[in-house]
Structure formats: C-alpha cells, structure tokens
Backbone bond lengths (Angstrom), bond angles and torsions (degrees), N, CA, C in turn:
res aa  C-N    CA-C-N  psi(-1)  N-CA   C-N-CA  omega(-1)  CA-C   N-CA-C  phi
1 X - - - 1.457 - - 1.527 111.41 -
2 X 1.331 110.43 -43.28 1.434 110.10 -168.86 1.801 112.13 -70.18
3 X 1.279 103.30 -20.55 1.300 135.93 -176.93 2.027 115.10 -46.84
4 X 1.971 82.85 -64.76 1.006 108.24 162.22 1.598 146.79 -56.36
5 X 2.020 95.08 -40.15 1.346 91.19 165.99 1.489 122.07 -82.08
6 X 1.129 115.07 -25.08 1.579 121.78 156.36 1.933 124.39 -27.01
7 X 1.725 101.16 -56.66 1.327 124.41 175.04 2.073 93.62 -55.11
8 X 1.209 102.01 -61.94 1.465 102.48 -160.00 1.581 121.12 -69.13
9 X 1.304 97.96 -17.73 1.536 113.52 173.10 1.465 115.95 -64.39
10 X 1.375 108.95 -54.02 1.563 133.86 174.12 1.743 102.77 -55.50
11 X 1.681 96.79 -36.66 2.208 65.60 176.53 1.010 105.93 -103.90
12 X 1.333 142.10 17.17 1.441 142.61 167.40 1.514 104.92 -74.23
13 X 1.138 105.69 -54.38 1.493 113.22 -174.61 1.598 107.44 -70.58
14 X 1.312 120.90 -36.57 1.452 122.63 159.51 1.562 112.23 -42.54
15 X 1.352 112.10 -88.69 1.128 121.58 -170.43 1.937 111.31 -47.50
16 X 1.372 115.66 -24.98 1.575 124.37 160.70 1.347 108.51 -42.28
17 X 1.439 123.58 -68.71 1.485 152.47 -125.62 1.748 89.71 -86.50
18 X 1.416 106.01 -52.50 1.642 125.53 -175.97 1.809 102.24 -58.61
19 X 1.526 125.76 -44.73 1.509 146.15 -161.81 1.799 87.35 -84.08
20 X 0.890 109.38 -38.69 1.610 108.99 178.72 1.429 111.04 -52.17
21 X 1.332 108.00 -70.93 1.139 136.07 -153.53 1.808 103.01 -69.38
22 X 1.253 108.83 -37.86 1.705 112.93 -151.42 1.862 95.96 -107.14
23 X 1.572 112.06 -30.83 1.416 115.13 178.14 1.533 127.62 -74.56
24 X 1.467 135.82 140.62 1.289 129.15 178.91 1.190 122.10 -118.82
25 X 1.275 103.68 -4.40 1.884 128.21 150.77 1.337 124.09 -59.70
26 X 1.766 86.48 106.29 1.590 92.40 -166.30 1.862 127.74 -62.75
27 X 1.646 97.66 -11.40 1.508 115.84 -162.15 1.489 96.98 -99.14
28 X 2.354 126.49 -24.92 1.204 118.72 165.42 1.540 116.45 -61.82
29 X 1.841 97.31 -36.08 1.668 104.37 -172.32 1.438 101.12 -61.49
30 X 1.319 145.02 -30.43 1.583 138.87 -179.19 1.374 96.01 -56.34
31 X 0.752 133.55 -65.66 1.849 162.22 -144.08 1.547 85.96 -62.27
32 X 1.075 99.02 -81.89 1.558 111.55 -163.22 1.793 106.64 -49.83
33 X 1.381 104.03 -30.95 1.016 119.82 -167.11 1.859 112.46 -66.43
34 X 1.547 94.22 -44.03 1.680 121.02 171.21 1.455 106.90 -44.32
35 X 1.447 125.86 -64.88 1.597 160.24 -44.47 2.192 70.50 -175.75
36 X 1.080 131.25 -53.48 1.397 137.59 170.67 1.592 104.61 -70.10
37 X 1.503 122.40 -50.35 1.296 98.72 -167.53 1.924 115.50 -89.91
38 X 1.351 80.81 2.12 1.762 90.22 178.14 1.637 108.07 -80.57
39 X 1.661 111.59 -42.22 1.361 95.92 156.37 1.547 127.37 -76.11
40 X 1.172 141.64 -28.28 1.188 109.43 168.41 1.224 134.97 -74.36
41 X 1.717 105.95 2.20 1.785 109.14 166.08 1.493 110.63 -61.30
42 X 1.990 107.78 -56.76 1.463 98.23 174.80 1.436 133.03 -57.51
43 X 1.669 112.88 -23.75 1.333 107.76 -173.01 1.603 116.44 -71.45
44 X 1.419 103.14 -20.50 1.195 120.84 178.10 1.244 116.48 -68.03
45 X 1.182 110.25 -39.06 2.022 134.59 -172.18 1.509 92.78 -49.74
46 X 1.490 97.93 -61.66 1.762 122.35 -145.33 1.372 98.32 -80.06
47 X 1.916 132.47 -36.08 1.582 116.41 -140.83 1.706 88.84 -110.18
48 X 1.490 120.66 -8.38 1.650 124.23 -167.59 1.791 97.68 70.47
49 X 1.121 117.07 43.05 1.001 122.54 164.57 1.443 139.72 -125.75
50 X 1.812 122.35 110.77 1.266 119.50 -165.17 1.739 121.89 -40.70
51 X 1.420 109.21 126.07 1.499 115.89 171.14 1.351 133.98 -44.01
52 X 1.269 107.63 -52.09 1.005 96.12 148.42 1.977 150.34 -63.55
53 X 0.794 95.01 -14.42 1.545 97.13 175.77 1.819 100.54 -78.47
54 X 1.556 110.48 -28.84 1.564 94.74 -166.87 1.775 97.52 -81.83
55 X 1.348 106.46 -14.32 1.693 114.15 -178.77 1.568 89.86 -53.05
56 X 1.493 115.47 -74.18 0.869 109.04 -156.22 1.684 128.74 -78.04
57 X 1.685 84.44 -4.87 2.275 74.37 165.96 1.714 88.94 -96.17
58 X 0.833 141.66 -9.46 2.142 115.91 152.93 1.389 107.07 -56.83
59 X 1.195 130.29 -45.65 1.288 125.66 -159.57 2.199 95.45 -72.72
60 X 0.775 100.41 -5.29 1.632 114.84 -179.70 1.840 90.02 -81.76
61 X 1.475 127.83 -73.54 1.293 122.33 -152.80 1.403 110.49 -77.68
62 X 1.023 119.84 132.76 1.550 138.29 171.10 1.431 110.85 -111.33
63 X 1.129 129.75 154.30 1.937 150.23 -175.24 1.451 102.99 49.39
64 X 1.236 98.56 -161.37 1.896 106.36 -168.60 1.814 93.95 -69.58
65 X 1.509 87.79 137.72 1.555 113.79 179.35 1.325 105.12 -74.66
66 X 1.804 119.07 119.68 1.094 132.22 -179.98 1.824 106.97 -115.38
67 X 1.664 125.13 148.30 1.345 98.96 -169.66 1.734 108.70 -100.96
68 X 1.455 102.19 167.29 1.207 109.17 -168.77 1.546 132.48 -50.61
69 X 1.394 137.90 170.26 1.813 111.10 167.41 1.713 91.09 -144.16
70 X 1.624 82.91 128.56 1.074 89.25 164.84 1.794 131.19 -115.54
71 X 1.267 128.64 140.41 1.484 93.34 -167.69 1.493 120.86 -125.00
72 X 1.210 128.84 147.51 1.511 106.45 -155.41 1.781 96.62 -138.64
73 X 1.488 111.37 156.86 1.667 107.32 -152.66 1.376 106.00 -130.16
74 X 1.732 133.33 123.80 1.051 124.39 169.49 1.149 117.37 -101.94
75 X 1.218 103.59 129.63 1.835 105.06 -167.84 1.844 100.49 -119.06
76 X 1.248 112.70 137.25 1.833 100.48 178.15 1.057 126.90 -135.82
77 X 1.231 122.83 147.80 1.794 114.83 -169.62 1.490 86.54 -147.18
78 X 1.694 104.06 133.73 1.691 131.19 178.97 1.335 88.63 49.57
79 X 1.365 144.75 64.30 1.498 116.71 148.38 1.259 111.17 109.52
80 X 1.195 121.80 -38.88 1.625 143.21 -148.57 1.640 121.78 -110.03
81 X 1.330 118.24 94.20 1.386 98.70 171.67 1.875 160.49 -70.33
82 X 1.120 99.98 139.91 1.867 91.65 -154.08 1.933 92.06 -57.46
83 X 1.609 118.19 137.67 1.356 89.27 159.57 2.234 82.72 -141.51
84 X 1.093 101.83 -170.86 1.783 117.78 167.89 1.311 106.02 -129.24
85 X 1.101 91.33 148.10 1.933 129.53 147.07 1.226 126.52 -42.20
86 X 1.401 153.34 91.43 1.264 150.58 -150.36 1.632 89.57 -95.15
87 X 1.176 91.11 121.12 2.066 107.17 157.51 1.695 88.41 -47.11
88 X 0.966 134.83 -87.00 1.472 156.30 -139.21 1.414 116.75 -37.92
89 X 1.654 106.05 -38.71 1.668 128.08 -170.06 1.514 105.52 -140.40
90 X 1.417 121.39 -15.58 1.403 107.42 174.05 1.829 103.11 93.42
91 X 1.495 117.67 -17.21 1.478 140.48 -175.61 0.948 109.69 -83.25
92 X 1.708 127.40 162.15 1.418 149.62 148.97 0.871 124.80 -72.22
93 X 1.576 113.55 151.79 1.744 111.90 170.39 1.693 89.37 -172.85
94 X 1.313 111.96 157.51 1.193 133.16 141.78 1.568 129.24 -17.88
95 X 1.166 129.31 106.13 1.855 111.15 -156.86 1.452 94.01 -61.54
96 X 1.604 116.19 176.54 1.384 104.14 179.41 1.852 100.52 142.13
97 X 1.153 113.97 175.79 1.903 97.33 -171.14 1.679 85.40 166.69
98 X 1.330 121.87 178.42 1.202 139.37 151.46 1.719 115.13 -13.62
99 X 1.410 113.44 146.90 1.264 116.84 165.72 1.434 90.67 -95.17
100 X 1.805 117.96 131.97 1.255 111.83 131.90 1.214 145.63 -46.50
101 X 1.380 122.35 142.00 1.763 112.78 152.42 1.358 117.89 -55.43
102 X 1.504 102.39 148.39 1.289 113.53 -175.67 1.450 127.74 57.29
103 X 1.483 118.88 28.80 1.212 161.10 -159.94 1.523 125.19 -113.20
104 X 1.197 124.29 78.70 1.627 104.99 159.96 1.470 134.44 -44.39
105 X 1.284 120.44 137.51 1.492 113.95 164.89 2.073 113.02 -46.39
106 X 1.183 111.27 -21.58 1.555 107.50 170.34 1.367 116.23 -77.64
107 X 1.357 107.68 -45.28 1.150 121.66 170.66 1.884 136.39 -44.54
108 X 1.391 85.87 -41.03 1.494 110.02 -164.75 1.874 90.31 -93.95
109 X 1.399 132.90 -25.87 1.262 144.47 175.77 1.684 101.24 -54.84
110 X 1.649 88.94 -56.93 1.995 84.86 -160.23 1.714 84.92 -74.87
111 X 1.021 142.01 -54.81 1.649 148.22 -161.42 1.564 83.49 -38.57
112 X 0.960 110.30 -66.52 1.906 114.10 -166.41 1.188 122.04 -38.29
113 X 1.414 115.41 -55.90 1.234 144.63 -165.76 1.337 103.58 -79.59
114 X 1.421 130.30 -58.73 1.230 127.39 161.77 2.030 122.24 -27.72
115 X 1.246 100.26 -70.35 1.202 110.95 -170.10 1.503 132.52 -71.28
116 X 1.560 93.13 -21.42 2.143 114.11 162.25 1.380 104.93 -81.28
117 X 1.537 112.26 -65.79 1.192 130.07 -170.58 1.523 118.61 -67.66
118 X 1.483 122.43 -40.22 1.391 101.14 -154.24 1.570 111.76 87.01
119 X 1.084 132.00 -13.18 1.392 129.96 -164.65 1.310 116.59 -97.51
120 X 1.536 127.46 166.14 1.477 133.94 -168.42 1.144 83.74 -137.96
121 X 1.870 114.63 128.59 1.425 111.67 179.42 1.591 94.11 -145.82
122 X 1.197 99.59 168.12 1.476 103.43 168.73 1.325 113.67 -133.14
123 X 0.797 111.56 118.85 2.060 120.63 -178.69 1.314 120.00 -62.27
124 X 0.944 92.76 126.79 2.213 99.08 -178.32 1.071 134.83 -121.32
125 X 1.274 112.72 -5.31 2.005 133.68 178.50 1.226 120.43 166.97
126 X 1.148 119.14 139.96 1.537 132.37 151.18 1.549 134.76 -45.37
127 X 1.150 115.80 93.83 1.725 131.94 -168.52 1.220 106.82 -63.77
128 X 1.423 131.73 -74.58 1.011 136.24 137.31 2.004 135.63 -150.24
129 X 1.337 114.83 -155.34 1.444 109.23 -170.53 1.231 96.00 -141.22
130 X 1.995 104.15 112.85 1.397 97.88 -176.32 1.851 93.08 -127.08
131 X 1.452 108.67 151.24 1.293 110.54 151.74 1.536 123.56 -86.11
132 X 1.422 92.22 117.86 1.589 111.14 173.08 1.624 124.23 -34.51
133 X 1.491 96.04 -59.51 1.131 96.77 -156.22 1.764 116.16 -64.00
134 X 1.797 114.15 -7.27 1.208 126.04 147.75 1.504 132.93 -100.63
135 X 1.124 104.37 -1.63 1.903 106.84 178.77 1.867 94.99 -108.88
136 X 1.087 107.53 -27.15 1.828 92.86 -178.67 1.422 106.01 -123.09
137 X 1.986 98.97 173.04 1.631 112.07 -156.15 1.788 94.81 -72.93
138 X 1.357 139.38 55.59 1.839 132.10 -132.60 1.566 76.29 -128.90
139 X 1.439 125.96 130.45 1.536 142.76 143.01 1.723 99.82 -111.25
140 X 1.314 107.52 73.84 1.390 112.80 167.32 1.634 104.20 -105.80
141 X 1.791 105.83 143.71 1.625 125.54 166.48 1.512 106.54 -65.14
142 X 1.184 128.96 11.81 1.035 148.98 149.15 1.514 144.85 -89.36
143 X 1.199 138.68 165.05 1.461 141.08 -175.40 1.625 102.79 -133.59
144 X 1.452 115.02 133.73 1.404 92.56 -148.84 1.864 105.91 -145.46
145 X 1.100 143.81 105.46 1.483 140.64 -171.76 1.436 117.25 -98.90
146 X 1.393 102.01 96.36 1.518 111.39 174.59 1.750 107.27 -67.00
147 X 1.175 107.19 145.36 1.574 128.02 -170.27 1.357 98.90 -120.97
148 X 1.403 127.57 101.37 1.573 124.20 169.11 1.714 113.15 -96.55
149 X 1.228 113.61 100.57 1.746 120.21 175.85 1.893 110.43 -92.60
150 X 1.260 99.12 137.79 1.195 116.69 -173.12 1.726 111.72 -94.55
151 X 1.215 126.73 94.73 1.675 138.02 -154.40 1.679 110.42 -97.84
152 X 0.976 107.79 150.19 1.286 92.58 179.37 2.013 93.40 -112.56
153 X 1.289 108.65 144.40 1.709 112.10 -171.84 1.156 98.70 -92.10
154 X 1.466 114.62 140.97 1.306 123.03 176.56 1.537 125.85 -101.26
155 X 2.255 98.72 -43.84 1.075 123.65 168.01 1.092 102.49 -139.35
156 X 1.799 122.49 -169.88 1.333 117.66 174.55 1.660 78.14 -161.03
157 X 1.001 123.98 131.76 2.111 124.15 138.01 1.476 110.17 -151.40
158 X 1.197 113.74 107.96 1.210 145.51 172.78 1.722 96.36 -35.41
159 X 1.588 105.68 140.60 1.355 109.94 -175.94 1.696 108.83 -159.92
160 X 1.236 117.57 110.53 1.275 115.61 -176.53 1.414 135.43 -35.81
161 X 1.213 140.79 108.11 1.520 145.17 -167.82 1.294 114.91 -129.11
162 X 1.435 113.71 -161.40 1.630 106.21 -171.95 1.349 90.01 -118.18
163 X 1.095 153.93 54.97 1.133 132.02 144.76 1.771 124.83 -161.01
164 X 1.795 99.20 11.10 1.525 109.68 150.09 1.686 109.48 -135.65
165 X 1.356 88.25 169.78 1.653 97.91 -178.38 1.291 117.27 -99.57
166 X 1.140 109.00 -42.29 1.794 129.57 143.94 1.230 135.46 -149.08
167 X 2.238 114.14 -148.65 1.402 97.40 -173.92 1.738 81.11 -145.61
168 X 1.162 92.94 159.45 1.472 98.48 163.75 1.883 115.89 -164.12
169 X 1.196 96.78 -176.38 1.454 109.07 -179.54 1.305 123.14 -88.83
170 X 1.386 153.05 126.46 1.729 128.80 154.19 1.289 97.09 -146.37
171 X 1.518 86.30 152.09 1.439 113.13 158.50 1.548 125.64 -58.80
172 X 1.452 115.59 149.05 1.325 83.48 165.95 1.469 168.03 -79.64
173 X 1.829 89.71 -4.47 1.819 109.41 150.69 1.120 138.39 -79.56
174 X 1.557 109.47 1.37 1.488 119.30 174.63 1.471 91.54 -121.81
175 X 1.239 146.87 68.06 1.453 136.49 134.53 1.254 121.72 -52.45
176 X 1.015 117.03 157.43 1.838 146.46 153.90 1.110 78.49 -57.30
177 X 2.193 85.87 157.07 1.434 117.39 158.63 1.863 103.66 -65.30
178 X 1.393 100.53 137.10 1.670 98.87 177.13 1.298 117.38 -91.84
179 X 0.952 114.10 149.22 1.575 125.59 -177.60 1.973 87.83 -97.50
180 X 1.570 98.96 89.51 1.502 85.00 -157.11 2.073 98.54 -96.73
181 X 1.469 101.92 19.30 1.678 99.93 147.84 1.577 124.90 -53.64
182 X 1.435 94.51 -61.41 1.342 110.19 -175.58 1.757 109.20 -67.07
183 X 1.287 112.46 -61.08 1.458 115.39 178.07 1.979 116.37 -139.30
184 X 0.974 97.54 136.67 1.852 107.39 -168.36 1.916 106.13 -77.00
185 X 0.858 104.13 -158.75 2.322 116.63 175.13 1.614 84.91 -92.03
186 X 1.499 120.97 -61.80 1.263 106.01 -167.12 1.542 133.89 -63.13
187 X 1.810 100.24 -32.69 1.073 99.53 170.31 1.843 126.55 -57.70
188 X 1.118 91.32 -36.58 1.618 99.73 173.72 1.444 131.80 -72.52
189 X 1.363 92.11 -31.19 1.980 113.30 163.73 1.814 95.83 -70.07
190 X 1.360 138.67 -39.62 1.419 101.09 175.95 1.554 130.66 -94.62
191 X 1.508 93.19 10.76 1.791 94.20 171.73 1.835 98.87 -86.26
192 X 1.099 102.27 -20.63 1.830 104.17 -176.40 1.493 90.97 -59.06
193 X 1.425 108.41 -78.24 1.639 112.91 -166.08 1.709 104.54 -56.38
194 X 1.142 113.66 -6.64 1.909 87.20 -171.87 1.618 87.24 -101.04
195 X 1.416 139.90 2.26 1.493 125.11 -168.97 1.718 110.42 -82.68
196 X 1.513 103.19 -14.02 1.999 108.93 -176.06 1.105 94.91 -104.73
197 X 1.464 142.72 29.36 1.532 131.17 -175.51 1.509 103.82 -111.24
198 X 1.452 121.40 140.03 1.411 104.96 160.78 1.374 121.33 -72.93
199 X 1.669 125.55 -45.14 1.276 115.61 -174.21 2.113 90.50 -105.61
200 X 1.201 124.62 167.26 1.078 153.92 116.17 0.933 147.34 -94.41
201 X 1.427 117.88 121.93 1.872 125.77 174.91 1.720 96.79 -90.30
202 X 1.698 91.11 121.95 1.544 85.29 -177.75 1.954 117.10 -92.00
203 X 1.552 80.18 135.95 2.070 70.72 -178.64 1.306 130.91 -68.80
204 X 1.387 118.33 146.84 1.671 108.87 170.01 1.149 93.10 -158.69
205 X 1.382 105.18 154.12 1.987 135.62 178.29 1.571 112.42 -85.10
C-alpha cells in the first residue's frame, strides 16, 4: 500500500509540475499549485520524510518531469569488486552518484569513480538499466534509472573526500553491508556474472 501511494504521489506532482509549466490560467496555476503541495504531504506521510524539504526540492523542478539517472561503476581486480563506504549511511555501494548535465554515461562513470574511489577506469558496456524506485530499498519524490557500467580498473588510491570513508575489494560472498538504496545483493551479483561474458544483453525493467 505504502508502495502505491508513493507511485501516485509522484504522478500527481508530475502531472502538477507539467500544468505549471504549460498553463497561463491563473485559477489552473492555483490548482496545480495545491495539486504539488498535496503530493508532497503524502510523500512525506509515506517516505518518513520532512515536508518541507520535499517542498523545496519541487520548488527545484521546472517543465515536464523527467526521471532522475543515476550511474554506478563496477570496476574489478583478482575477482573482487572495487566498491566505498558512504559518509551518508556508514554503507557500501558501487562508486557512482548523479549523472551530470552535459555528461555522458562514460563520462559520468570515470567522474564517479575518480572522486569516491580514487580510481582510473575505463568503461566498456552497459550491465544493465534498472528503475530504482522498484529494484532498490529508495522512497525518493523522485523516479529514478540506475545505469550499471562495467569498467575496466586501471588504478585505484584511495583519497579522502566528502562523500566516502573508503574503498575496498570483495568477493561476492563476503560483501559489505549495502547501502542497498544505491545498489541491492542482486544488483551486484549481476555485474559479477556479466564480467566473464563475451557478449552481454543488458537488463532493464
């Protein structure tokens, strides 16, 4: 249920955001206007998350609501994948963060990896394309497409930043606790199996 009002909140506030943007009716713009803060009451209800803060990342989106990308990078050495420590949760994940604007998904791979990791990678394929907001533990006011790229590591030296604590190696029966917003067991079990393949079909929902 909670699931659901989450889903329904997100296109209210969608379809708001779009009525904003495209209407010149000053009495639809109230409406629409309502029609935004009614979803971020529920999203708030549903995610344990203060209302105001989701007020104010709407007050962030302008024109038709497109969903977020996020992209996250497996890089491997002997077997083992590189992942970090999130400042945020104390958890693991895959390095990886927001796509920039004006940003390739290759682009935004080595940027990632660089700046969590310390690492020099080079990107080599698309693992797969999942939506978050059903493949991970994510109550985001958002709609959101994780991008998993398969890198090949060049270097790695860990270097203090603001937003991991470190980096390390595992197998895949000895993982870290996951920061399983960002990435789940499964998600990480299919960058394992797609790294000995010659071709990959990459997955998406």
């Amino acid at each position: 249920m909670t699931l659901n009002w989450l889903h329904i909140a997100k296109e209210i506030q969608a379809l708001a955001q779009a009525g904003l943007t495209y209407s010149d009716n000053q009495f639809d713009l109230d409406r629409y206007g309502q029609l935004i803060n009614i979803s971020a009451r529920i999203l708030a209800e549903y995610s344990n998350t203060p209302v105001e803060k989701i007020t104010e990342l709407f007050k962030n989106e302008k024109g038709y609501q497109t969903p977020k990308v996020d992209i996250r990078s497996a890089g491997f050495k002997d077997g083992k994948v590189l992942m970090v420590k999130e400042k945020i949760d104390g958890k693991w994940s895959l390095p990886g963060g927001w796509a920039d604007v004006n940003a390739t998904v290759r682009q935004s791979a080595i940027k990632e990896c660089s700046e969590e990791a310390g690492a020099i990678v080079e990107p080599r394929r698309i693992i797969a394309v999942h939506y978050a907001n059903r493949q991970n533990e994510l109550k985001s006011p958002f709609s959101i497409y994780k991008i998993f790229v398969e890198c090949t590591l060049i270097e790695e030296q860990f270097t203090e930043n603001t937003e991991t604590l470190e980096s390390g190696f595992f197998t895949l029966d000895s993982l870290p606790e996951l920061s399983t917003n960002r990435n789940t067991f499964d998600q990480v079990k299919t960058c394992f199996e797609s790294r000995n393949k010659q071709f990959v079909e990459p997955q998406f929902d």
